[in-house]
C-alpha distance (Angstrom), angle and dihedral (degrees) to the residues before:
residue distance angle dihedral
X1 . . .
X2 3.86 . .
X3 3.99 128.3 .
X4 3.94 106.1 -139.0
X5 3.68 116.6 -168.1
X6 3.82 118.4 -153.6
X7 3.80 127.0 -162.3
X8 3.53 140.8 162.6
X9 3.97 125.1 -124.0
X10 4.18 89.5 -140.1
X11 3.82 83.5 60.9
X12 3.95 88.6 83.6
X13 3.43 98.7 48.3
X14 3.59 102.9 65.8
X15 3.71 113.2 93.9
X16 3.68 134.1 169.1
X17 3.78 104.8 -157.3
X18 4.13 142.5 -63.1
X19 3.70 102.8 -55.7
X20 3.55 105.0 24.8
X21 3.60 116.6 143.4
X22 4.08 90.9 -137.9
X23 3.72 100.4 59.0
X24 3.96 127.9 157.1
X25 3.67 88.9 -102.7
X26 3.81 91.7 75.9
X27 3.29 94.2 61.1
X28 4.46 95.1 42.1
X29 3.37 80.3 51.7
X30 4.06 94.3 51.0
X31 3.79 93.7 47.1
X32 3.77 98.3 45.3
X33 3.70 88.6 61.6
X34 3.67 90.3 46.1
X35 3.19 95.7 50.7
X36 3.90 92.8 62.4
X37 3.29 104.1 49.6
X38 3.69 121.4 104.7
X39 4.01 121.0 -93.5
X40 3.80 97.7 -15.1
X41 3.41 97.4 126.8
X42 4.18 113.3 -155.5
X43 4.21 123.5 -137.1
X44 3.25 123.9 -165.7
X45 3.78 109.2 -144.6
X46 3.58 136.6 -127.0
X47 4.04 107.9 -120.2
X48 3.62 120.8 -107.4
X49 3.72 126.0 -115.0
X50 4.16 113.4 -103.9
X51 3.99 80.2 -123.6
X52 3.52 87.3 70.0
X53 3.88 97.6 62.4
X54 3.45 87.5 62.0
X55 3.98 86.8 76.5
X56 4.26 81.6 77.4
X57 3.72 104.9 8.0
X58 4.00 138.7 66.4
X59 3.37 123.1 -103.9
X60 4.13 85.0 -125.0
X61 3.90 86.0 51.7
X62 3.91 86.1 52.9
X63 3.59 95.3 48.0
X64 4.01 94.7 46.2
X65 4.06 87.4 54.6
X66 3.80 85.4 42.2
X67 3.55 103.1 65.0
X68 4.21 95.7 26.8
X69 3.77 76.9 74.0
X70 3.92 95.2 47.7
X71 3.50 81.8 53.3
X72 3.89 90.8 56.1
X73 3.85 86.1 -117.4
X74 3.63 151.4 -59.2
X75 3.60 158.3 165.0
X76 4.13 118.5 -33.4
X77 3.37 91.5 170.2
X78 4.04 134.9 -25.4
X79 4.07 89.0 -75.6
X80 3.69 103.9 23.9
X81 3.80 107.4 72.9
X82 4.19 130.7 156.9
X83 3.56 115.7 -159.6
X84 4.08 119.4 -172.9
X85 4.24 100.4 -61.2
X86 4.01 91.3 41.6
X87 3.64 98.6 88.0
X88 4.15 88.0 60.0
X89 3.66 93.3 27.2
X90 4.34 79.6 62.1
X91 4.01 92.9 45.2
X92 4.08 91.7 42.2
X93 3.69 86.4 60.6
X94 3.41 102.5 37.1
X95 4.30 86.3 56.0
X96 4.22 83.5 52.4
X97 3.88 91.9 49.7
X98 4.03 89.2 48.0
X99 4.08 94.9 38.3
X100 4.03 84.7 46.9
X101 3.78 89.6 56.4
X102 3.74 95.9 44.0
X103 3.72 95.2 53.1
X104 3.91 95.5 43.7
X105 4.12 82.8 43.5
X106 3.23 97.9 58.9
X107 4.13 96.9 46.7
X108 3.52 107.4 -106.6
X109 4.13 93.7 117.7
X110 3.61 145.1 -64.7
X111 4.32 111.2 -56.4
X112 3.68 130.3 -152.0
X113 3.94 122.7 -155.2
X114 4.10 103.5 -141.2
X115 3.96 88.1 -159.8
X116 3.81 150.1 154.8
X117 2.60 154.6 -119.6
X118 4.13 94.4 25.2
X119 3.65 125.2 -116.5
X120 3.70 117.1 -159.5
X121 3.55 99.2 107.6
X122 3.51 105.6 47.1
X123 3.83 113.5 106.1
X124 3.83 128.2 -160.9
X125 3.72 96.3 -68.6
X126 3.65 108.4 9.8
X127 4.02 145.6 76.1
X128 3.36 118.0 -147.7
X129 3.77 142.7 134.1
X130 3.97 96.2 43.2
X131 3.64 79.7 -56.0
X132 4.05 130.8 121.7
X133 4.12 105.7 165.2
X134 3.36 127.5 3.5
X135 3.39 105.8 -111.1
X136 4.31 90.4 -175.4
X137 3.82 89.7 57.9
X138 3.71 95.7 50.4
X139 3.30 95.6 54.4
X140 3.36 88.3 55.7
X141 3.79 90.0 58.5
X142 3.41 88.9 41.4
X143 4.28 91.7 64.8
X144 3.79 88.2 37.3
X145 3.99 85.8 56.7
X146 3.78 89.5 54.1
X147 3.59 101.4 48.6
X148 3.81 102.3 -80.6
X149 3.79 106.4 117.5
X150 3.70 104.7 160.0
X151 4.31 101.3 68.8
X152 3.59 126.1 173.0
X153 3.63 117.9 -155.7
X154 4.26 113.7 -159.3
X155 3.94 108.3 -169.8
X156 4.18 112.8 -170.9
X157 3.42 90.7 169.8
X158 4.48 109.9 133.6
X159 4.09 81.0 -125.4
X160 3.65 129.2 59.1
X161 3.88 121.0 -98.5
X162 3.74 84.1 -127.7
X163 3.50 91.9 163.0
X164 4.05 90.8 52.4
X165 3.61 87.7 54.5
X166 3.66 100.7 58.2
X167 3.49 95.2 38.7
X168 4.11 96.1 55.6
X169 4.17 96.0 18.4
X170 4.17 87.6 107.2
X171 3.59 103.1 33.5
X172 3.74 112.7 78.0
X173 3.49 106.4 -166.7
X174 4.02 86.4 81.5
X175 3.39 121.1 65.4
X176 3.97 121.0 -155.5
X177 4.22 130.0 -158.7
X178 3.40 120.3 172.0
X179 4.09 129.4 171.5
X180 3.58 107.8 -162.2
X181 3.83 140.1 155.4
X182 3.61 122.7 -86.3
X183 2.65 147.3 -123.4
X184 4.31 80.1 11.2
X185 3.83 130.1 118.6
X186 3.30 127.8 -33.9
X187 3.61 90.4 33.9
X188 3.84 100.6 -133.1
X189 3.79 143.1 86.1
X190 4.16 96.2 93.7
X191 3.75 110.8 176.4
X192 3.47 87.4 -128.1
X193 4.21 86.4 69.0
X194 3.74 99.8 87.6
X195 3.59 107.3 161.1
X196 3.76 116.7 -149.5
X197 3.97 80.7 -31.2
X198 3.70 93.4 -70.1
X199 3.78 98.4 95.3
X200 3.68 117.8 88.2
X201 3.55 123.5 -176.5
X202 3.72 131.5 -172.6
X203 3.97 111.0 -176.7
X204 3.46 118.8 -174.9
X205 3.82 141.9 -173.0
X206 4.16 123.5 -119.3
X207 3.53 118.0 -95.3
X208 4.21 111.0 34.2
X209 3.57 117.3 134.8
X210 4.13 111.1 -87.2
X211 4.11 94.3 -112.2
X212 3.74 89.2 58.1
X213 3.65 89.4 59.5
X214 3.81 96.1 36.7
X215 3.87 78.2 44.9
X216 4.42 92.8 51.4
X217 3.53 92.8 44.2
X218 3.56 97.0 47.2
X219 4.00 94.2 52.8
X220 3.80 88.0 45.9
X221 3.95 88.3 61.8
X222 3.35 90.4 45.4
X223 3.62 94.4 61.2
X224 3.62 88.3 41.8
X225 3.91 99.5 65.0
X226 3.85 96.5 31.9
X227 3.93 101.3 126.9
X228 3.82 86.0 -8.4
X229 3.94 117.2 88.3
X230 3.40 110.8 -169.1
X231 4.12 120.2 -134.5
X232 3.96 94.6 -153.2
X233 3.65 136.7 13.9
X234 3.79 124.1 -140.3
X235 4.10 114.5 -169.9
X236 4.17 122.4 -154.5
X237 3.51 86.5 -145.9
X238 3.93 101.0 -158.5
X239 3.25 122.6 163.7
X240 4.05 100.9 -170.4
X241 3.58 88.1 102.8
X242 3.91 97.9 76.5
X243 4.09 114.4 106.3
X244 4.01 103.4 -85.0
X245 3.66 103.2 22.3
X246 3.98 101.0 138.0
X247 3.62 102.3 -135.7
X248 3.99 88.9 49.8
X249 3.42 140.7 66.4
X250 3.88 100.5 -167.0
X251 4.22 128.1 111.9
X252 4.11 103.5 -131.1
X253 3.78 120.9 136.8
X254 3.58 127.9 -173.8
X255 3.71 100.0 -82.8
X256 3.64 95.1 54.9
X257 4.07 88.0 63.5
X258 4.14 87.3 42.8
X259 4.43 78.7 54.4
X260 3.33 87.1 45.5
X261 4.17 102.5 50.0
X262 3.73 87.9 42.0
X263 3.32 100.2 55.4
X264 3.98 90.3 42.6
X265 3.62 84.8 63.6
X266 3.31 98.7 41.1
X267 3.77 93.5 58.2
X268 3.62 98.5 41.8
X269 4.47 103.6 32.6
X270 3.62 87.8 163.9
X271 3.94 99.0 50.4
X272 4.37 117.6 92.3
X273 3.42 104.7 -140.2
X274 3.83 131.4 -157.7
X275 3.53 123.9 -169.4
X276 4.01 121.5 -157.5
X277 3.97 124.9 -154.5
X278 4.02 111.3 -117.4
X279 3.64 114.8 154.4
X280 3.99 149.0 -7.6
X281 3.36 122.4 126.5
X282 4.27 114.0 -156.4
X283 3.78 97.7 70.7
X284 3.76 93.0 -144.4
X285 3.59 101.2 60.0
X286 3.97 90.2 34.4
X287 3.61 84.0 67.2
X288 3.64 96.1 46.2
X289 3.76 90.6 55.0
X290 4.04 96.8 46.3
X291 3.71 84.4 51.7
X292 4.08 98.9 50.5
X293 3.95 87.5 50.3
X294 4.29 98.3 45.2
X295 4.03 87.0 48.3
X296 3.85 86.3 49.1
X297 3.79 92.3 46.0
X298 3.70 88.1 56.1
């Protein structure tokens, strides 16, 4: 089967500011290296409809985001900023995430969402973290919407999909795992945090070898889907975790998320996957990363 990767053209346009870490380059640099891979073919997305967010997010969340744009943009918190183009960068990505689902959904392949701005740390009614929706958590409504109730969520991001968490921590027909640094920014995702036993956390220090947190991770799924078979597959595809990144002190390279994706499929042959862009922050190797886990998915 064929991995499609779907994107949005508004994606590039938002931008928070000179010397932000999430900058349009990231995702240039994403989609040139996309773009030259073999049979991956690229779609660029229709938008979704604002109503849509409110599948995840408050109507008061909605309406905050709703007139920041009116006002041609501004500060949501000290990271999290829109300027003019953010509004539809938001919606183009939000269309990808939903398109993504609907082609893996329907059993054509695995999908990737090339998007930004990222999305695993906004919560039901706030932005934060770079982050205005979470794009990982709608997809997961998205596959619940078409029948799929039973949705793990696999976050590899070097921060904690705090926002995830809170949004799925009571509902257990979604399962979360997330490795993440610790103790590291935004302070949360303790493995004692468990949910209704469908939260698992695996916090880790800077520094350890890659395979022990390929290793961690992978034991942590495990647990996850023991007696509990997943129906769809949503991947917090962040690549901050790879040696260098500068808001990350873990050791991954490229082939440990091409391990990773292969042995998700492996485990679960049945299971459409989509992953979702969150973080990395040196373009290049960003794009190296995105690239090892779409030729994996496919």
């Amino acid at each position: 089967m064929a991995v499609a990767v779907y994107h949005h053209p508004g994606c590039a346009l938002h931008d928070a500011g000179p010397g932000h870490p999430e900058a349009p380059g990231r995702i240039l640099a994403v989609l040139e290296a996309l773009a030259a891979l073999p049979a991956v073919p690229l779609h660029a997305a229709q938008p979704a409809s604002p109503d849509q967010l409110l599948a995840v997010h408050t109507a008061d969340h909605l309406a905050l985001l709703t007139a920041t744009h009116a006002a041609g943009g501004g500060a949501l918190d000290a990271d999290t900023i829109m300027n003019a183009h953010s509004w539809d960068a938001m919606l183009g990505g939000v269309g990808a995430v939903l398109e993504a689902v609907g082609y893996a959904h329907a059993g054509q392949g695995h999908a990737f969402a090339a998007v930004r701005p990222p999305g695993h740390h906004a919560s039901a009614g706030r932005a934060m973290g770079f982050c205005l929706v979470n794009n990982a958590v709608l997809a997961a409504r998205r596959f619940q919407s078409l029948g799929r109730r039973r949705v793990l969520i696999v976050d590899w991001d070097v921060h904690h999909g705090n926002g995830t968490q809170a949004l799925v921590e009571h509902d257990a027909s979604v399962r979360f795992v997330s490795l993440h640094q610790s103790p590291w920014w935004p302070f949360t995702g303790a493995a004692g945090e468990r949910g209704v036993g469908n939260v698992f956390n695996v916090p880790r220090p800077p520094g350890l070898a890659p395979e022990q947190y390929v290793r961690d991770l992978w034991l942590a799924l495990e647990a996850a889907t023991k007696d509990w078979t997943p129906e769809a597959l949503v991947v917090s595809a962040g690549f901050d975790a790879m040696a260098g990144d500068p808001l990350g002190g873990f050791t991954l390279a490229p082939r440990h998320y091409r391990i990773l994706t292969e042995r998700l499929r492996e485990r679960m042959p049945d299971v459409p996957i989509v992953g979702t862009l969150e973080g990395g922050y040196v373009p290049g190797r960003l794009a190296k990363g995105v690239a090892a886990h779409v030729l994996a998915l496919g």
